[in-house]
MDAnalysis code that builds the backbone (N, CA, C; Angstrom):
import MDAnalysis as mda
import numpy as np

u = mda.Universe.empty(567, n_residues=189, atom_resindex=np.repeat(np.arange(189), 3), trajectory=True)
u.add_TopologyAttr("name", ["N", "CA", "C"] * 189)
u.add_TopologyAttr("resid", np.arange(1, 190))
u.add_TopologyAttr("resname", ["UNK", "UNK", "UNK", "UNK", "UNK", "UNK", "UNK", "UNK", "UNK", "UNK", "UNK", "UNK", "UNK", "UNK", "UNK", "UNK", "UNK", "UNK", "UNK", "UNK", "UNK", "UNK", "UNK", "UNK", "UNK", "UNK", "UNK", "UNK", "UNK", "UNK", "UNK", "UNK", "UNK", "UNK", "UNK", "UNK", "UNK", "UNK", "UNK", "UNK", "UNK", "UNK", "UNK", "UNK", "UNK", "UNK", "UNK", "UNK", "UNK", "UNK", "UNK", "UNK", "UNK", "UNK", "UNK", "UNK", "UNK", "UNK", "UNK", "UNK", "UNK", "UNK", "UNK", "UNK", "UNK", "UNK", "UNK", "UNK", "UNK", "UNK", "UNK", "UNK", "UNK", "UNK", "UNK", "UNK", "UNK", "UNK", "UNK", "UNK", "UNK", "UNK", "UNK", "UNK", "UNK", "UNK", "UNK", "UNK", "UNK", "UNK", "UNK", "UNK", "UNK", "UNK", "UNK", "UNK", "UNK", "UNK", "UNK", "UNK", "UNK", "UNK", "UNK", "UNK", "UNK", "UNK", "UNK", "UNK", "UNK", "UNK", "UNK", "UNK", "UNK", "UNK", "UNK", "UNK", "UNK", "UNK", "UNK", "UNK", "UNK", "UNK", "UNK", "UNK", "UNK", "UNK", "UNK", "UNK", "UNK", "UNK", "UNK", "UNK", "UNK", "UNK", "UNK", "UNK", "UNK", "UNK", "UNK", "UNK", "UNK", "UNK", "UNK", "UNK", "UNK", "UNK", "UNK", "UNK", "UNK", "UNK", "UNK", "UNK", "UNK", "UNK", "UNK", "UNK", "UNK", "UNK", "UNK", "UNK", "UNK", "UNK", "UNK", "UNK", "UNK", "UNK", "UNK", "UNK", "UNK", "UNK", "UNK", "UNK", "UNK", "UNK", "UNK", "UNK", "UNK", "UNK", "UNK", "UNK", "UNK", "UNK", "UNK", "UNK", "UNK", "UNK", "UNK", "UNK", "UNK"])
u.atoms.positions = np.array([
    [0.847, -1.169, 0.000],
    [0.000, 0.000, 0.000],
    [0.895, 1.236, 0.000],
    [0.845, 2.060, -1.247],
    [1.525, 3.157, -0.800],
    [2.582, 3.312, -2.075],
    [3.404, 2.032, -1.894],
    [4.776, 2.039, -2.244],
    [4.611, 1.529, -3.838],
    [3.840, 1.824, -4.291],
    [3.409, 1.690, -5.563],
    [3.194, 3.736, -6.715],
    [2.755, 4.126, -5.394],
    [2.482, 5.514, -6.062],
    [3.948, 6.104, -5.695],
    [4.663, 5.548, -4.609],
    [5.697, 6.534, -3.812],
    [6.795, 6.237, -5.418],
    [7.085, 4.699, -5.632],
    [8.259, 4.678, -6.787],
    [7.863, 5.317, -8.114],
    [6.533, 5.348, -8.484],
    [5.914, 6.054, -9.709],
    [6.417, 7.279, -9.778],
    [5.549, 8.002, -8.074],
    [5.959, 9.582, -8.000],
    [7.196, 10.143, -8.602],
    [8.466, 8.915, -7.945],
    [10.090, 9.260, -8.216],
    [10.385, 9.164, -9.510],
    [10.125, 7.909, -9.939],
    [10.433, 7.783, -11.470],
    [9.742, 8.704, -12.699],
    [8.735, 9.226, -12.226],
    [8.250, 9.779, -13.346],
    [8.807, 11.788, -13.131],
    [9.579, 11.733, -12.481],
    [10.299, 13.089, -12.573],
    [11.591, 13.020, -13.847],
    [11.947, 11.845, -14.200],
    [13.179, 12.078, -14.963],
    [12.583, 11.462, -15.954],
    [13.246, 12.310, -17.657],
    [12.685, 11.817, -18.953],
    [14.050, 11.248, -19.138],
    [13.792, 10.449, -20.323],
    [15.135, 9.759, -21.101],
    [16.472, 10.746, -21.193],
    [17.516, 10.418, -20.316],
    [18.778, 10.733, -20.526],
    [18.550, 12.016, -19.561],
    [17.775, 11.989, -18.679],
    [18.194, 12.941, -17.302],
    [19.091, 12.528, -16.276],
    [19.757, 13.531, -16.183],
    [20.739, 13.158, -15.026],
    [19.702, 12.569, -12.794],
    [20.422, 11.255, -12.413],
    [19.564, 10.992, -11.237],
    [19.690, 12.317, -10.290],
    [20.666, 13.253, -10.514],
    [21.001, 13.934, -9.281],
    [19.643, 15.232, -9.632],
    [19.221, 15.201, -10.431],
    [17.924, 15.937, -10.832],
    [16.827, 15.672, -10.169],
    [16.847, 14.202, -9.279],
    [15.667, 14.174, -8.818],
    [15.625, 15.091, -7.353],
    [14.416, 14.731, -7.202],
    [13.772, 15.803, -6.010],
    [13.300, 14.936, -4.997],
    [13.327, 15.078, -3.583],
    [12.761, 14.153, -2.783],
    [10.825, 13.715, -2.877],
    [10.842, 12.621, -2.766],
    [9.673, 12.027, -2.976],
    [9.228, 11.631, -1.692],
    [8.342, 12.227, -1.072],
    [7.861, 11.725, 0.303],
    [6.487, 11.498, 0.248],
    [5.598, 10.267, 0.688],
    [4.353, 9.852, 0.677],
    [3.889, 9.825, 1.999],
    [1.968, 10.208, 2.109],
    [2.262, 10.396, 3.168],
    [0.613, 9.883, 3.156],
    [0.343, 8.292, 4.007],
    [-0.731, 7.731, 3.968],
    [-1.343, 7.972, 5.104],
    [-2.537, 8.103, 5.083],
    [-3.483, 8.692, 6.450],
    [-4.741, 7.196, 6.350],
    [-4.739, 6.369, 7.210],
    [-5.331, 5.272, 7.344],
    [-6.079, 5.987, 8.341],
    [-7.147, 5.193, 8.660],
    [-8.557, 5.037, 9.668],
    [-8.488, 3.743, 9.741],
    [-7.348, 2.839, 9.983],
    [-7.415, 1.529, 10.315],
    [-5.589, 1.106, 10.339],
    [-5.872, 0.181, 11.510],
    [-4.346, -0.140, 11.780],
    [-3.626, -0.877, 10.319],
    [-2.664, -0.755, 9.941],
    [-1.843, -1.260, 9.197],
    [-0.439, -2.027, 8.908],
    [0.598, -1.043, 10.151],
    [1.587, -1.647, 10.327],
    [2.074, -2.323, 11.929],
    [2.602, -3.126, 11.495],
    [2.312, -4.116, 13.084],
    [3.347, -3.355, 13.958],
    [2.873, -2.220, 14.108],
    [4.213, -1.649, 15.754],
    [2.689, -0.615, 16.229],
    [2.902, -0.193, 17.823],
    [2.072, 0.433, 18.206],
    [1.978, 1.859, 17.856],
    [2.725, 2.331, 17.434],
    [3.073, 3.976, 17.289],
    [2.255, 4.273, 15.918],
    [1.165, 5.554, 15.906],
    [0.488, 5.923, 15.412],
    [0.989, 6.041, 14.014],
    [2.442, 6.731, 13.703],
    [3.501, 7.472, 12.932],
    [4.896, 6.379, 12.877],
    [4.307, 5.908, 11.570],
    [5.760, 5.462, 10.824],
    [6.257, 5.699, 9.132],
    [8.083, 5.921, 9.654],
    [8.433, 6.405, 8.641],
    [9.096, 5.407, 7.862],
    [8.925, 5.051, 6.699],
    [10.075, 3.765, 5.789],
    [11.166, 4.749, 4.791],
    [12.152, 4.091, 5.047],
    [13.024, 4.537, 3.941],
    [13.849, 3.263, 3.302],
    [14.520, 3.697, 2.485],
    [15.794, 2.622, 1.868],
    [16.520, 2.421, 2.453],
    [16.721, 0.880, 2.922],
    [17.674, 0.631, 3.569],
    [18.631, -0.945, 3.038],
    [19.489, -1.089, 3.592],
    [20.203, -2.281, 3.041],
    [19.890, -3.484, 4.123],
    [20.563, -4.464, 4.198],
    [19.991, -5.286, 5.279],
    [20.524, -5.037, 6.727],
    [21.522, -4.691, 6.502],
    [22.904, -3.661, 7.602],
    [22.221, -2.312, 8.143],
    [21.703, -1.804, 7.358],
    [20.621, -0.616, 8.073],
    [20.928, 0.283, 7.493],
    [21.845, 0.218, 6.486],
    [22.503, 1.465, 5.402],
    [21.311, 2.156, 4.861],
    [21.628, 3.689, 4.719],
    [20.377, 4.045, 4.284],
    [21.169, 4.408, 2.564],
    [20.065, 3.931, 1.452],
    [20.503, 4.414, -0.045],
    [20.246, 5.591, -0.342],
    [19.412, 6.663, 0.016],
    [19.134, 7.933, -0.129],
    [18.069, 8.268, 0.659],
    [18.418, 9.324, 1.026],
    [17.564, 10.528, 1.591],
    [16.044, 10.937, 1.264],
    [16.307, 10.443, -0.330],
    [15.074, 11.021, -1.197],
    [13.851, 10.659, -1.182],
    [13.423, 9.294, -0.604],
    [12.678, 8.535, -0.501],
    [12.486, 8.336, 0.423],
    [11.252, 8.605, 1.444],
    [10.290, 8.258, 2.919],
    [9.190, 8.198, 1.947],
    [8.112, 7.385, 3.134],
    [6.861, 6.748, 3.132],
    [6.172, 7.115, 4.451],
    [5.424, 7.739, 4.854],
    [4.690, 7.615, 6.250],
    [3.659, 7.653, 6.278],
    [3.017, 6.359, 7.485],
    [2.010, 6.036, 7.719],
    [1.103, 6.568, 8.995],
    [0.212, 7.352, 8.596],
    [-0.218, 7.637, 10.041],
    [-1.713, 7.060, 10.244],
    [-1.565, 6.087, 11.380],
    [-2.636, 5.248, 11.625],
    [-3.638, 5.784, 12.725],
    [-4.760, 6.597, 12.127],
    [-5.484, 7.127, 13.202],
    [-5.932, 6.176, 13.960],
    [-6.549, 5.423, 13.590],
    [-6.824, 3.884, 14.903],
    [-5.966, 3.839, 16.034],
    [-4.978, 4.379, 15.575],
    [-4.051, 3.592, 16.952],
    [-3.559, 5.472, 17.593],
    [-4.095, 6.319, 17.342],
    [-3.477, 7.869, 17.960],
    [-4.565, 7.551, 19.262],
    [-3.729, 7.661, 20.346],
    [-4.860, 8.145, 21.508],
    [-4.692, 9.878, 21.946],
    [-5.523, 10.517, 22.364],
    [-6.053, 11.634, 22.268],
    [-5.402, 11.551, 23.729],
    [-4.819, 12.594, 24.070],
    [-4.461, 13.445, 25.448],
    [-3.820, 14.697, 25.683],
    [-3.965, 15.577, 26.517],
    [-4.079, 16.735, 26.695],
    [-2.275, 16.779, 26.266],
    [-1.299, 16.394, 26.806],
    [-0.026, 16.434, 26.359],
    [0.294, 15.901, 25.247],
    [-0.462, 15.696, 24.297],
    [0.129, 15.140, 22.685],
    [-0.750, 16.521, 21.922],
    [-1.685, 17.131, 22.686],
    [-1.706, 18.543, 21.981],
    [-1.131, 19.425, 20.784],
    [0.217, 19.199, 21.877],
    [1.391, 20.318, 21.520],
    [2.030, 19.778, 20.078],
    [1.820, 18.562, 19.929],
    [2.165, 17.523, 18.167],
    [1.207, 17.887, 17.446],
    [1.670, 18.816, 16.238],
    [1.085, 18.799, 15.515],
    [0.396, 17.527, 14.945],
    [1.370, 16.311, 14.232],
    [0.520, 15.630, 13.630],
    [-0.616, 14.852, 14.322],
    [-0.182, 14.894, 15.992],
    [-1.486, 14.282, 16.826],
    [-2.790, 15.612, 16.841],
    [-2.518, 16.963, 16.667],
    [-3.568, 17.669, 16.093],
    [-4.036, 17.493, 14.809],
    [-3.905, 17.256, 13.969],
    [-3.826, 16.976, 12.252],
    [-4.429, 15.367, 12.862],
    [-4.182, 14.497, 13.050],
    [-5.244, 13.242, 13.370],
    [-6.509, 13.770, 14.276],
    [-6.278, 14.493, 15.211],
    [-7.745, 14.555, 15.885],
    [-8.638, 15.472, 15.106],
    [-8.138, 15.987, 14.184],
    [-8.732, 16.911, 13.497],
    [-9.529, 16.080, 11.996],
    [-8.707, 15.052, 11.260],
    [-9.066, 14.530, 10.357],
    [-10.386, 13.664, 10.978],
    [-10.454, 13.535, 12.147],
    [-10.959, 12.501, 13.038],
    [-12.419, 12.758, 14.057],
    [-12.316, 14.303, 13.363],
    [-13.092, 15.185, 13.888],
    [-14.496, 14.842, 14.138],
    [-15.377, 15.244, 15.119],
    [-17.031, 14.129, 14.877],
    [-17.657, 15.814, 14.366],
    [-17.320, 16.592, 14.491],
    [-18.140, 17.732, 14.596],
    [-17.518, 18.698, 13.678],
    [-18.282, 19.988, 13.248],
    [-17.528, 21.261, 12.691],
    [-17.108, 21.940, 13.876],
    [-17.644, 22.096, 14.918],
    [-17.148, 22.588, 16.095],
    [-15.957, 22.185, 17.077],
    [-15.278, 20.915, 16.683],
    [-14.677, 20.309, 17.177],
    [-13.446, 20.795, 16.309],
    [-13.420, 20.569, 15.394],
    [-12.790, 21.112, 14.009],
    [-12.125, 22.801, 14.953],
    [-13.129, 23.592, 14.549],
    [-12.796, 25.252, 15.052],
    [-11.648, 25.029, 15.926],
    [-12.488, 24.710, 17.245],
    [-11.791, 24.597, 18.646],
    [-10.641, 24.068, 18.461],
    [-9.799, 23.146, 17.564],
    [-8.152, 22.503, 17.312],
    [-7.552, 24.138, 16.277],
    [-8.802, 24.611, 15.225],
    [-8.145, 25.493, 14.690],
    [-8.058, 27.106, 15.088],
    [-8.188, 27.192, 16.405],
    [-8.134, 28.551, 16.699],
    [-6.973, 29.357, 16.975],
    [-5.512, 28.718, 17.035],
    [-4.376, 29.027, 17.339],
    [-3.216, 28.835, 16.227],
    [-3.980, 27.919, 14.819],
    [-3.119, 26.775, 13.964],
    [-4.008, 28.366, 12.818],
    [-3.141, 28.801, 11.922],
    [-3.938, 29.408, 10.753],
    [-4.173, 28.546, 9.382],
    [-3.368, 27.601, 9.522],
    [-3.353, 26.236, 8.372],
    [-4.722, 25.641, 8.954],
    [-4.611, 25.066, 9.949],
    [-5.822, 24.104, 10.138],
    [-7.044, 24.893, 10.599],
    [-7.056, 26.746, 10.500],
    [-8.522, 27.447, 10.568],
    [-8.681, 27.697, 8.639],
    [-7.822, 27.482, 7.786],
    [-8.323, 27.562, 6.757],
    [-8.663, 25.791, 6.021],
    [-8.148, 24.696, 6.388],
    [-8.107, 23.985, 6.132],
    [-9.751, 23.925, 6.419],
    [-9.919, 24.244, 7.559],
    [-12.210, 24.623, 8.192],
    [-12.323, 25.116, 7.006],
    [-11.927, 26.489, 6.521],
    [-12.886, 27.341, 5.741],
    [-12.671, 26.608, 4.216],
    [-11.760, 25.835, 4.045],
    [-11.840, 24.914, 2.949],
    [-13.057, 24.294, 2.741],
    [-13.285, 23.044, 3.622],
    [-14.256, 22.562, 3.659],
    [-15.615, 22.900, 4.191],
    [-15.826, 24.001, 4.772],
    [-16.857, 24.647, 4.424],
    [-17.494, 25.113, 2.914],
    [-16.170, 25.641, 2.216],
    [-16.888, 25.864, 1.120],
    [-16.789, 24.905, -0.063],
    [-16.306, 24.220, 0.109],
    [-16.348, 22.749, -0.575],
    [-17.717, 21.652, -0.102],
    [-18.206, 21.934, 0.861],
    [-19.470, 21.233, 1.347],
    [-20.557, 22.068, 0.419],
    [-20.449, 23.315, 0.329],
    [-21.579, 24.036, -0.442],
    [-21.646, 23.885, -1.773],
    [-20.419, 23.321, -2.197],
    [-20.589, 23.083, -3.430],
    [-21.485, 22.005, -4.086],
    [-22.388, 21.739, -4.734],
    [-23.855, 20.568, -4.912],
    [-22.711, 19.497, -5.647],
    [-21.810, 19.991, -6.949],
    [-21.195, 18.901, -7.012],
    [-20.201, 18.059, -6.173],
    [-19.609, 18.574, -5.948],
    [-18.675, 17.827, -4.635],
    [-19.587, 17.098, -3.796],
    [-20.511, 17.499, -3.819],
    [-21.179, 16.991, -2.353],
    [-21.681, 15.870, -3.392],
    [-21.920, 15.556, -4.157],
    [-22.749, 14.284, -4.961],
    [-21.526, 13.821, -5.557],
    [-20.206, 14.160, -5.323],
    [-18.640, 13.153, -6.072],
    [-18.883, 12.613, -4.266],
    [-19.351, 13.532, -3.033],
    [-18.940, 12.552, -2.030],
    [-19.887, 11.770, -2.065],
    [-21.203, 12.020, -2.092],
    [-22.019, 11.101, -2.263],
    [-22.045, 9.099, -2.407],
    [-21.139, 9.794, -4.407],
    [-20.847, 8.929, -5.100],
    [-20.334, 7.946, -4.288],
    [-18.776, 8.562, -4.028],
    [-17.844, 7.628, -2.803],
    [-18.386, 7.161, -1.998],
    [-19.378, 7.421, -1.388],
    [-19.735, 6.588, 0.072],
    [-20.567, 5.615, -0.430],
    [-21.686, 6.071, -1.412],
    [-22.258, 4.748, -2.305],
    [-21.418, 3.945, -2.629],
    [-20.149, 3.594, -3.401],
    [-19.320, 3.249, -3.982],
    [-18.520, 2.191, -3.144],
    [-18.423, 2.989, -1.643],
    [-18.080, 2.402, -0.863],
    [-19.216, 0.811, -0.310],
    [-20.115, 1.286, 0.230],
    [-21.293, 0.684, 0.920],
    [-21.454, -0.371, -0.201],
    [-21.568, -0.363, -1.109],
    [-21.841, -1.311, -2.309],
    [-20.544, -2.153, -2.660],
    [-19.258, -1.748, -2.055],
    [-18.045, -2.601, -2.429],
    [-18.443, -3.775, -1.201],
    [-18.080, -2.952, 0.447],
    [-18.492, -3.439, 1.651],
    [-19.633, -4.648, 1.249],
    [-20.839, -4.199, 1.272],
    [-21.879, -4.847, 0.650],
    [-21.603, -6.519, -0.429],
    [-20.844, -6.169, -1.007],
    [-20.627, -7.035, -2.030],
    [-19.541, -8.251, -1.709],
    [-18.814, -7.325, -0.661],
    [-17.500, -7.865, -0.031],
    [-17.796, -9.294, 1.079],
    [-18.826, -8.626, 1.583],
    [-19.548, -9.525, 2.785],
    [-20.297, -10.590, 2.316],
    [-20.847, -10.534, 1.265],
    [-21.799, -11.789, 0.496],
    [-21.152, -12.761, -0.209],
    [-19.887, -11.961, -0.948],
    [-18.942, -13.135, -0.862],
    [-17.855, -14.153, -0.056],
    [-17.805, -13.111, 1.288],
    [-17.608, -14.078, 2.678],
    [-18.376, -15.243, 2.952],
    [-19.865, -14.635, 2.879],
    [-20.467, -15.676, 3.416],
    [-20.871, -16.741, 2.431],
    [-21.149, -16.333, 1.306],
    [-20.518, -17.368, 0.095],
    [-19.860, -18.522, 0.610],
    [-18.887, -17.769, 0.498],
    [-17.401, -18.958, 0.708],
    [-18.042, -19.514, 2.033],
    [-17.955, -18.852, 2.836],
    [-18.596, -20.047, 4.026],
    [-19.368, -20.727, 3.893],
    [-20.212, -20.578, 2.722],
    [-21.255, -21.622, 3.101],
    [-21.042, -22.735, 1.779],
    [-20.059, -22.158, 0.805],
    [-19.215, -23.203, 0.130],
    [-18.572, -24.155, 0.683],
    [-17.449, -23.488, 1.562],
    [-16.797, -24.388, 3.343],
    [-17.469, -25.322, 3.699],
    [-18.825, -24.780, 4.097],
    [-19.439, -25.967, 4.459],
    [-20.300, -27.044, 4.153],
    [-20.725, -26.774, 2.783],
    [-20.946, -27.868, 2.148],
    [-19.696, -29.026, 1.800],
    [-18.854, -28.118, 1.300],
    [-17.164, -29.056, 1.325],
    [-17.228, -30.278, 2.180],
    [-17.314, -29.286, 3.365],
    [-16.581, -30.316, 4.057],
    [-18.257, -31.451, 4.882],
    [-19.357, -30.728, 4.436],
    [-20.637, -31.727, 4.661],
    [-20.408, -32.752, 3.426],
    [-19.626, -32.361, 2.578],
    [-19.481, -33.727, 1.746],
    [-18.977, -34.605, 2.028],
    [-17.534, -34.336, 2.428],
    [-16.448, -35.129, 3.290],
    [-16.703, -35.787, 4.172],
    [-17.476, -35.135, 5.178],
    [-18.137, -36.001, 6.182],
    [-18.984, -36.760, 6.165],
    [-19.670, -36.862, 5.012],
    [-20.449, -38.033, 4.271],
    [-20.119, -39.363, 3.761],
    [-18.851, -38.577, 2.764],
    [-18.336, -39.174, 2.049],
    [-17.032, -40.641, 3.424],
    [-17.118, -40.145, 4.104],
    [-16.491, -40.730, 5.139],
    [-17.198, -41.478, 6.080],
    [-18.298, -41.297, 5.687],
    [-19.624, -42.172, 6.366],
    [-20.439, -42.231, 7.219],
    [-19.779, -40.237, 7.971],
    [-21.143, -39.842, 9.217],
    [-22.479, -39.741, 8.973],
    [-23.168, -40.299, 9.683],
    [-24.556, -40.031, 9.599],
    [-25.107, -38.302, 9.245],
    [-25.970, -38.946, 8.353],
    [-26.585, -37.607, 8.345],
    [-27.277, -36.585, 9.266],
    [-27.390, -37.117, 10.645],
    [-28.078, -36.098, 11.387],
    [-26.773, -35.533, 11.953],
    [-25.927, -36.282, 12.356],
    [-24.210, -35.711, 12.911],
    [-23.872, -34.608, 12.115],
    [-23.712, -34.944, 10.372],
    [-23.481, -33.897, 9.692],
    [-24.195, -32.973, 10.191],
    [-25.514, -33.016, 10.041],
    [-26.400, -31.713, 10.088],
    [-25.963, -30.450, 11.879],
    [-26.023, -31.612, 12.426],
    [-25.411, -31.152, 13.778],
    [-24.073, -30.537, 13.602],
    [-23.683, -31.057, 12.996],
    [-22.091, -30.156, 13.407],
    [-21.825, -29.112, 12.160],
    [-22.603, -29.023, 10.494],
    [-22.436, -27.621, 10.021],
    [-23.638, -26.527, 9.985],
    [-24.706, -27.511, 10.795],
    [-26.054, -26.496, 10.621],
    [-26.411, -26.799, 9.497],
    [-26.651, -27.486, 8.456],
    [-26.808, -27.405, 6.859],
    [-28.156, -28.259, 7.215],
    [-29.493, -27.961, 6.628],
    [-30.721, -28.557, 6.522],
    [-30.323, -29.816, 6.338],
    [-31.269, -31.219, 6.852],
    [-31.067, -32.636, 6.227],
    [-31.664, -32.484, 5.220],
    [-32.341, -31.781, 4.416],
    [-32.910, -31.794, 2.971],
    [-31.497, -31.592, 1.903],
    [-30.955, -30.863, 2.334],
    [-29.591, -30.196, 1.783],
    [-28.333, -30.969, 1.867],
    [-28.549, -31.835, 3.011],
    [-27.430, -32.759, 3.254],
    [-27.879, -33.770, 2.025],
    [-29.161, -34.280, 2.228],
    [-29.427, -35.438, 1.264],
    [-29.272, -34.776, -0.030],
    [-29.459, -34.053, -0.332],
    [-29.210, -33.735, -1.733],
    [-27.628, -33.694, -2.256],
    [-26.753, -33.313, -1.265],
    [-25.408, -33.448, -1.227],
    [-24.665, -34.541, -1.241],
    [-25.626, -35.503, -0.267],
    [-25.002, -36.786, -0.144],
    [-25.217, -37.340, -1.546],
    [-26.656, -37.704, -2.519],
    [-26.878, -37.531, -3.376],
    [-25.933, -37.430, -4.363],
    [-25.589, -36.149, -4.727],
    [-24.740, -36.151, -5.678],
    [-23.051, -36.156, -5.474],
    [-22.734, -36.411, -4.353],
    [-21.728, -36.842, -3.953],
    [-21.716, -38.430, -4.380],
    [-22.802, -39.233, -4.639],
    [-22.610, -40.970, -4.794],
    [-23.187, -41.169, -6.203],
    [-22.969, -39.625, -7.156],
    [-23.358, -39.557, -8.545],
    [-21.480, -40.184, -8.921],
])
């Protein structure tokens, strides 16, 4: 995740027969609403490294900031990027203000999206997205349970096919005895 747009970003700064020292640092910078990398710290940075810990250049970071895992307290305040998460993280417009009353980036970053909410199209591109979303989710889950209930015919075959009784089967995957017999059935086709 990530490290697909981060090498694009780099490579696509130099045309045929540019010199490398032309490039420019490439830094990516992913904002999750769900844990991702297995260490506890909200904020991680990747760079190039060798197996020794050598770093190959400067030019290249990746950082991940995992709001799931930021906890909110009066002394992480003073961090910006733990303001910049409670803020992305925001439940309210008022909640929003109150982080931006001292920050002039994050009181216009408000008046951004204020007037980006008024806009009818934006608001129906967000629309779109959250439909887009709900209908992936949606689609995502039916083929879970799909497969599970593929799983368990599988293995209601197996257990047939191995010679448990049919009410045992039924007992141990939940699968109707109408459904078992029909399985068993064409399992002895």
């Amino acid at each position: 995740m990530g490290s697909r747009h981060w090498a694009k970003l780099f490579a696509q700064q130099l045309s045929v027969g540019d010199e490398y020292h032309h490039l420019h640092p490439c830094i990516t910078i992913n904002v999750l609403d769900f844990g991702y990398i297995g260490s506890a710290e909200y904020h991680s940075m990747f760079t190039i490294k060798d197996t020794l810990g050598h770093g190959l250049t400067q030019a290249l970071e990746m950082h991940y900031v995992e709001l799931a895992k930021l906890v909110w307290s009066d002394e992480k305040m003073g961090d910006a990027l733990s303001r910049w998460g409670r803020f992305l993280t925001a439940k309210s417009r008022e909640e929003m203000e109150v982080l931006a009353v001292d920050d002039p980036v994050m009181k216009k970053a408000v008046e951004t999206l204020e007037y980006l909410s008024q806009d009818p199209e934006v608001r129906e591109q967000y629309w779109q997205r959250q439909k887009g979303i709900q209908t992936y989710l949606t689609d995502m889950a039916g083929e879970r349970r799909k497969g599970r209930e593929e799983g368990l015919k599988e293995a209601a075959r197996r257990l047939l096919l191995y010679g448990m009784r049919l009410d045992r089967v039924c007992e141990v995957t939940g699968i109707a005895l109408e459904e078992l017999r029909r399985l068993d059935n064409d399992a002895g086709d």
